[in-house]
C-alpha positions in Angstrom: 0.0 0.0 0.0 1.3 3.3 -0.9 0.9 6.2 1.9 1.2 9.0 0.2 -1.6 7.9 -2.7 -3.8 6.3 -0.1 -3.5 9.8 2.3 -4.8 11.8 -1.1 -7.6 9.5 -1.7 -8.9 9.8 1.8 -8.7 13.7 1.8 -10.1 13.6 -1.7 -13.0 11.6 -0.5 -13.8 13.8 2.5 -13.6 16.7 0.1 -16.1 15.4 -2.2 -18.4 14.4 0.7 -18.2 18.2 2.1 -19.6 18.7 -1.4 -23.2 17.1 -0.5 -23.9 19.8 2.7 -22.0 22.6 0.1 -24.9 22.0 -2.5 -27.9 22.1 0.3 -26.6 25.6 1.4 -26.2 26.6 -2.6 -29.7 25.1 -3.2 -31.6 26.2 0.2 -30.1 29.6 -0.3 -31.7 29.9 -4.2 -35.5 28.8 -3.0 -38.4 30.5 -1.7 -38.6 31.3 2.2 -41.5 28.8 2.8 -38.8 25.8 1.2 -35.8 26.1 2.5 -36.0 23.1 5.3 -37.3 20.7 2.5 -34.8 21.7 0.3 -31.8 21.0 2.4 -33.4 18.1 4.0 -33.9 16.7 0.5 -30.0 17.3 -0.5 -28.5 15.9 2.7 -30.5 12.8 3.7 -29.0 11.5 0.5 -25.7 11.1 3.0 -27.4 8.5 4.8 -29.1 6.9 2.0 -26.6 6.3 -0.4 -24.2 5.2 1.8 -26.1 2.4 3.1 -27.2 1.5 -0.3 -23.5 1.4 -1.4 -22.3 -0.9 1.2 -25.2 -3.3 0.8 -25.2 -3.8 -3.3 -23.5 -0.5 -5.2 -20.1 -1.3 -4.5 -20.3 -4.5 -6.0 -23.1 -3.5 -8.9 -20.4 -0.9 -10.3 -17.0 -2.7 -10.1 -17.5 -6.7 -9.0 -17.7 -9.1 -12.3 -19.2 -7.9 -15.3 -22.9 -8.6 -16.9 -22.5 -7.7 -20.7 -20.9 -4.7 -20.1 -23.9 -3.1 -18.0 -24.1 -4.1 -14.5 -21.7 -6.2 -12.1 -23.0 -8.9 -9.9 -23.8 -9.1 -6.1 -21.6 -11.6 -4.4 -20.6 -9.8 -1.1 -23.7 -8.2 0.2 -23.2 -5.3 2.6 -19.2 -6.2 1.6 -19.4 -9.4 4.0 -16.3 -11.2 2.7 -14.9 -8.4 0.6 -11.4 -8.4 1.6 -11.0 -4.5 2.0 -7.4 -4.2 2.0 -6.2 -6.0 -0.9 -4.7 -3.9 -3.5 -7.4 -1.9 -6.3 -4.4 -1.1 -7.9 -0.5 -2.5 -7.6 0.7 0.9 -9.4 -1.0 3.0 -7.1 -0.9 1.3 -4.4 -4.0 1.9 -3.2 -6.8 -0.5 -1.4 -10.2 -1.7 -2.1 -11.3 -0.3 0.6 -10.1 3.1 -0.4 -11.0 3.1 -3.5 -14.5 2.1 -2.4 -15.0 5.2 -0.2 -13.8 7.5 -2.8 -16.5 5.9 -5.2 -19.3 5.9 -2.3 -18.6 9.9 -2.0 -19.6 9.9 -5.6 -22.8 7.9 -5.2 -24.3 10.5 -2.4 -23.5 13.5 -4.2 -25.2 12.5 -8.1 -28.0 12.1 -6.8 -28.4 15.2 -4.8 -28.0 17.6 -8.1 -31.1 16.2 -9.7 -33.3 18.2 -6.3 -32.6 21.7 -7.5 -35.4 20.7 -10.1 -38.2 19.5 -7.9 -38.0 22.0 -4.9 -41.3 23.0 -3.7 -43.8 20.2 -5.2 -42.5 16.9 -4.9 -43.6 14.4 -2.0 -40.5 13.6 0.1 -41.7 9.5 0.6 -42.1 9.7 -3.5 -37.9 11.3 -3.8 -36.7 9.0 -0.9 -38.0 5.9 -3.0 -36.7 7.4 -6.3 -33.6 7.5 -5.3 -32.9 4.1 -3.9 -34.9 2.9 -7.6 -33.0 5.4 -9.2 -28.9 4.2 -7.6 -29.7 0.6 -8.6 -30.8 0.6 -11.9 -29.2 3.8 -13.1 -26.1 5.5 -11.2 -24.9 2.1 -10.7 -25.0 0.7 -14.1 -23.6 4.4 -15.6 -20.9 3.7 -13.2 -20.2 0.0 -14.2 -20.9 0.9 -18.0 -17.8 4.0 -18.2 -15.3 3.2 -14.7 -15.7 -0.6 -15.0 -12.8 -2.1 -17.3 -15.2 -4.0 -18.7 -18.0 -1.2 -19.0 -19.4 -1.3 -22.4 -18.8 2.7 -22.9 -15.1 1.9 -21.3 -14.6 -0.9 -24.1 -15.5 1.5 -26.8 -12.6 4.2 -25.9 -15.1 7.0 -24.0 -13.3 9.1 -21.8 -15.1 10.3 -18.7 -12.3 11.6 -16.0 -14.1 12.5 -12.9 -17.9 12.1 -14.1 -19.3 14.1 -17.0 -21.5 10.9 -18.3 -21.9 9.1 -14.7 -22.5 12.2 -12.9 -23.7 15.5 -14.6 -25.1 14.4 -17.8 -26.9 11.9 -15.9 -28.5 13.7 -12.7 -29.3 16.4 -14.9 -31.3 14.5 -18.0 -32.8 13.1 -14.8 -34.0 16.6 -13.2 -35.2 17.2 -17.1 -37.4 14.4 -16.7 -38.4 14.9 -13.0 -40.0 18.3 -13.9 -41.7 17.6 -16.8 -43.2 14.6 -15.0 -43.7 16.6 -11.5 -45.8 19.3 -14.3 -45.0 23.6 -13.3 -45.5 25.2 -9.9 -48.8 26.9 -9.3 -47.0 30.1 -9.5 -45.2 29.4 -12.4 -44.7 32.7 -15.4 -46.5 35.0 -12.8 -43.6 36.4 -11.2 -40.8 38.2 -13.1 -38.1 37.7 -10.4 -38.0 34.1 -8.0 -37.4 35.3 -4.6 -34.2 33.5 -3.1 -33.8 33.0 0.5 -30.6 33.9 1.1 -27.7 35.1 -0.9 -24.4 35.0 1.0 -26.2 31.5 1.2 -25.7 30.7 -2.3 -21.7 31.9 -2.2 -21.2 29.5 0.9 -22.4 26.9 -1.1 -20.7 28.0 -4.3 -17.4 27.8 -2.3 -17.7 24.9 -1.0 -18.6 22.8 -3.9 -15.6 24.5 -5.6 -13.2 23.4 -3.1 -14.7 20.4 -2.7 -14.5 19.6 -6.6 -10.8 19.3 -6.5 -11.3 16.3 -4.7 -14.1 15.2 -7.4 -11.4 16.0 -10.3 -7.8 15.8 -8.7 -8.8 12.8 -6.3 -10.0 10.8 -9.7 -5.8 10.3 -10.2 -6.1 8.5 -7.8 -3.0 9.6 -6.3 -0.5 12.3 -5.9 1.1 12.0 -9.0 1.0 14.6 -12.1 -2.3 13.6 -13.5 -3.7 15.1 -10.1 -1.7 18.3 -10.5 -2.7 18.8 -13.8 -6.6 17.7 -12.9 -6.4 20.8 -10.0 -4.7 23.2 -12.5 -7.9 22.5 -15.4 -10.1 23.2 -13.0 -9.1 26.2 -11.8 -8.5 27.2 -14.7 -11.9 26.7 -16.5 -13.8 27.6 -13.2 -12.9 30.8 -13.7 -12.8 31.1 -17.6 -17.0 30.2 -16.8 -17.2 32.1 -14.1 -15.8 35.7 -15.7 -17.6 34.7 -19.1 -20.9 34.0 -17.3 -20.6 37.9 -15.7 -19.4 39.7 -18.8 -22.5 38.5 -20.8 -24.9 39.3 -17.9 -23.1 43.3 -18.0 -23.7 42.6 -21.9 -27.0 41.4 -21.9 -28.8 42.3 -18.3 -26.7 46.0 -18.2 -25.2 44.3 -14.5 -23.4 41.5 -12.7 -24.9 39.1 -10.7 -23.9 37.5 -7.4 -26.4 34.5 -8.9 -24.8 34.7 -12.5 -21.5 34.3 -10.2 -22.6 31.6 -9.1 -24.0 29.8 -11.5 -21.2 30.2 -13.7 -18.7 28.7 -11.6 -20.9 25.3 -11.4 -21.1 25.5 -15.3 -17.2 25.8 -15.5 -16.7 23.2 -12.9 -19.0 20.8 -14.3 -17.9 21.6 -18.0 -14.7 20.5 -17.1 -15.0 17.3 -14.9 -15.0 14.7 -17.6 -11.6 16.5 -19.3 -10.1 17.4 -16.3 -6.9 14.5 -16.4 -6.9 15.0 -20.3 -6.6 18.8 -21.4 -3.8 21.4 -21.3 -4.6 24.8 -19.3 -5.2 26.3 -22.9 -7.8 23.5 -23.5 -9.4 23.8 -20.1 -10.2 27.5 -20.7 -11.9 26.8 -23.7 -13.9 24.0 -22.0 -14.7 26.2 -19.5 -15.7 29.4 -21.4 -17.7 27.1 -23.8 -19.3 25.2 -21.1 -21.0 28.7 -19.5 -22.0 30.3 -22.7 -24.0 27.3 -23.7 -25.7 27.0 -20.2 -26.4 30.7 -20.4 -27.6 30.8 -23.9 -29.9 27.7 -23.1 -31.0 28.8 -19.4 -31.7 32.3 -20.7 -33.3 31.9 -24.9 -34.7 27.8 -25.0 -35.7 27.2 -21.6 -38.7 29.9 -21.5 -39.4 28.5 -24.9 -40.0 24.8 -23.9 -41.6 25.9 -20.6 -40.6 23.2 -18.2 -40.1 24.4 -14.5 -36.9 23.6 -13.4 -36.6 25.8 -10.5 -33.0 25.9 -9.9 -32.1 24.9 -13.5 -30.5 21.5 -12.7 -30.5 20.4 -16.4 -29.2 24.1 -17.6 -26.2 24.0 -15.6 -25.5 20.0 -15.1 -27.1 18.8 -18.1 -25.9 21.1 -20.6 -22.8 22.0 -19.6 -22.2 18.4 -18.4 -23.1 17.2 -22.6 -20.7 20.5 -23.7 -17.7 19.0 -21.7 -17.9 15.5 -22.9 -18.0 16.5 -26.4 -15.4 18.6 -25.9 -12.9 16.3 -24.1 -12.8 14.6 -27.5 -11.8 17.8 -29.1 -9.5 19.5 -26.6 -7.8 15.9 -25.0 -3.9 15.8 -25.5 -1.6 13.1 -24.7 0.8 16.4 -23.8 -1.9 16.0 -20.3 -1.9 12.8 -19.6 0.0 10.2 -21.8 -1.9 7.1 -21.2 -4.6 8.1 -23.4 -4.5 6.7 -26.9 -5.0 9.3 -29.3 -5.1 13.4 -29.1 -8.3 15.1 -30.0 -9.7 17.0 -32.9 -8.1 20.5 -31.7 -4.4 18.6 -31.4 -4.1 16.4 -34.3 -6.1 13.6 -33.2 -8.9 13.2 -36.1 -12.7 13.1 -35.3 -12.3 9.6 -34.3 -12.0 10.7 -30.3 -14.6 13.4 -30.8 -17.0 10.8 -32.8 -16.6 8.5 -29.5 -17.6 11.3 -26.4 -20.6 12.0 -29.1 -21.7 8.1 -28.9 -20.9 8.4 -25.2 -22.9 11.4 -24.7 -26.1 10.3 -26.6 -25.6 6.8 -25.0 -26.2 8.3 -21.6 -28.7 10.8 -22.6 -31.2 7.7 -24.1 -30.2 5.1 -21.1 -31.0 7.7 -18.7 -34.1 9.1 -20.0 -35.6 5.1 -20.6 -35.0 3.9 -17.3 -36.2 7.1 -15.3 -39.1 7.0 -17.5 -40.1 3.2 -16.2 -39.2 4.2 -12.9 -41.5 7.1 -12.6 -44.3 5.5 -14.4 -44.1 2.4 -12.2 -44.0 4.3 -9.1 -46.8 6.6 -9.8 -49.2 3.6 -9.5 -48.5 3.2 -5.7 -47.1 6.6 -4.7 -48.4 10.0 -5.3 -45.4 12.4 -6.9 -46.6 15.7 -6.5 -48.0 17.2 -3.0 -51.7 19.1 -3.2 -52.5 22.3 -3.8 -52.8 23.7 -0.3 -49.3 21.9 0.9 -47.7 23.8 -1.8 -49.1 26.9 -1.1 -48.3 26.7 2.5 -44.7 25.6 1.6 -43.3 22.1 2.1 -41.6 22.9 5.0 -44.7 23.0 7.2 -46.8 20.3 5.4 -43.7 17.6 4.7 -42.0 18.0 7.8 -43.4 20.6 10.3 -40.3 23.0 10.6 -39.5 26.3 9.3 -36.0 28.0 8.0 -36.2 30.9 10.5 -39.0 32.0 13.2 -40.2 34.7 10.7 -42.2 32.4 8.6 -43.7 30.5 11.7 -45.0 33.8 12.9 -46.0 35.3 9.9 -48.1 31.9 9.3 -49.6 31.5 12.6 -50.9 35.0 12.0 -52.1 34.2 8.8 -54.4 31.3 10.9 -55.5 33.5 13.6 -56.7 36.1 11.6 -57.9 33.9 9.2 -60.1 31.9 11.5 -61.1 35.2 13.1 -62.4 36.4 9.6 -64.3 33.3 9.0 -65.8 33.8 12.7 -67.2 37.3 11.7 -68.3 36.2 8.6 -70.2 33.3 9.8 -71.6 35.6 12.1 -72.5 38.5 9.9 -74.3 35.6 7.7 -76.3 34.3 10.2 -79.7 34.7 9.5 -81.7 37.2 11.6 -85.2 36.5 13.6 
């Protein structure tokens, strides 16, 4: 076992697990007052979840055997018998074990991106189900099908670094679906401006998933070697290529920057970037990342009103799109100058289309998996559990009707006012329509 390697994959996993509690702040902190506690509740009870789910069956449905290229196969449940410290990798020198928390960090954290779509109108029994329906016969699979040396995407030369198939692509085509199935919020078109709950909120959370993302990227090395260097440097780099070309067209187009165009543009860059990170140059990560923002801006700002889905928290616009724009690209900006093991450069550095042609074949093969199986799983379970929570619950906020707690004291008040007075009315109106002797 090597140290060093199996020290940076530890730090890299806790790093991507501070990235879960990051995104509930950056989500809580985008939604309306009256959602804030469902929100957050929604992103972080995915810790527990998905890492019980991995130790019983995920770690072995991703990585043990091989079922024609799609799924593994089950044959330590809850890893009884899975000898933990045997070597993943003699190069590396890292375990089993290790390389099986790094992986679990990944399994909380997809799933978690796909809630910025369904804030305010989903049932939480309906999410908590999808999700465990959702790990098995998707994330797993994705993560079998592209990490797996025997995945099927892995056998046809796809290159997916740190998760731009498994992870973005993936959670967001799922959010896509989720809100067309969960239909628009009552509300939805009537207000010009969606009132966040808290700002500096939204920062905090941008922060941390940035730091935490260089254990998503760097950590997928898989040790401290200069893949991982050059994985940090790409990501820095395009982060803030997206984020300064996310604000300079807001001043363009909106006459101002944004703390929320910010914001949004760092996730773009950073999730633009994540399947190319261990492949491109610095040059090639600022295109990646520039690219990856303008196309999530042109789409969350000029074809998103004209489909008219609600996505609240555009989950698709930012994962989804920019997650498709960086796996195309890592065909067309990859260079062996990066990382040598690959087999051939892109389309930008000599390379051909033949690289490009394969992220295209990966990206469409994830886009129709995806979409097929969350379409089953949705229509299956809306036999037996309702999705969507009534008219009143939503109006009242799913923080009172799911769970009975509020984000701050203001709302409680202001709503046990609304019930006083309200029943008060009702009292003088019953009374004033009383008939008379």
């Amino acid at each position: 076992m090597n140290g060093s390697n199996m020290t940076f994959l530890i730090i890299s996993s806790v790093l991507v697990f501070f990235m879960t509690p990051g995104l509930a702040f950056f989500y809580g902190g985008l939604v309306s007052r009256k959602n804030v506690v469902n929100t957050m509740l929604s992103v972080f009870f995915i810790c527990g979840i998905a890492v019980l789910l991995y130790a019983a069956v995920g770690y072995e449905l991703s990585f043990n055997g091989n079922i024609g290229g799609i799924i593994g196969k089950v044959d330590h449940f809850f890893l009884s018998g899975l000898d933990l410290a045997k070597l993943q990798s003699k190069e590396l020198g890292i375990s089993v074990g290790g390389y099986l928390i790094f992986q679990m960090m990944f399994a909380i954290i997809t799933p978690a991106l796909f809630v910025g779509a369904i804030v305010g109108r989903m049932r939480f029994n309906f999410l908590l189900i999808f999700i465990v329906l959702w790990s098995i016969f998707i994330y797993y699979p994705m993560v079998h099908i592209v990490w797996s040396a025997n995945g099927l995407l892995a056998s046809f030369g796809v290159l997916d670094f740190a998760g731009g198939t498994v992870v973005h692509i993936n959670a967001g085509v799922t959010a896509l679906l989720l809100s067309i199935f969960l239909g628009k919020r009552l509300n939805f078109g009537k207000r010009l401006k969606v009132e966040h709950y808290n700002m500096p909120w939204v920062l905090l959370g941008t922060a941390i998933l940035w730091i935490g993302w260089y254990g998503f990227n760097a950590g997928s090395a898989l040790g401290m070697n200069d893949v991982a260097v050059q994985a940090f440097l790409t990501t820095t780099i395009a982060t803030g290529a997206a984020m300064i070309t996310w604000m300079v067209v807001d001043m363009i187009v909106v006459k101002k920057p944004t703390l929320e165009g910010v914001c949004t543009g760092t996730i773009c860059g950073l999730v633009g970037i994540t399947p190319a990170a261990g492949f491109v140059t610095a040059a090639g990560s600022f295109w990646v990342g520039a690219i990856s923002a303008l196309a999530s801006y042109g789409f969350i700002t000029y074809i998103k009103p004209k489909l008219k889905y609600d996505d609240p928290l555009d989950a698709f616009g930012c994962h989804g799109v920019s997650g498709i724009v960086g796996s195309i690209l890592t065909g067309a900006f990859a260079s062996k100058a990066a990382n040598s093991s690959i087999s051939e450069n892109g389309l930008f550095y000599g390379g051909g289309w033949h690289q490009l042609f394969i992220q295209l074949i990966g990206t469409l093969f994830t886009m129709v998996f995806v979409t097929v199986v969350v379409v089953i799983i949705v229509m299956v379970m809306k036999l037996f559990v309702k999705i969507r929570v009534n008219e009143d619950e939503e109006i009242e906020g799913l923080d009172k009707s799911e769970h009975g707690e509020y984000a701050d004291y203001t709302v409680a008040s202001q709503t046990s006012d609304i019930e006083k007075y309200g029943k008060e009315f009702q009292g003088q109106l019953a009374q004033f329509n009383k008939p008379k002797s």
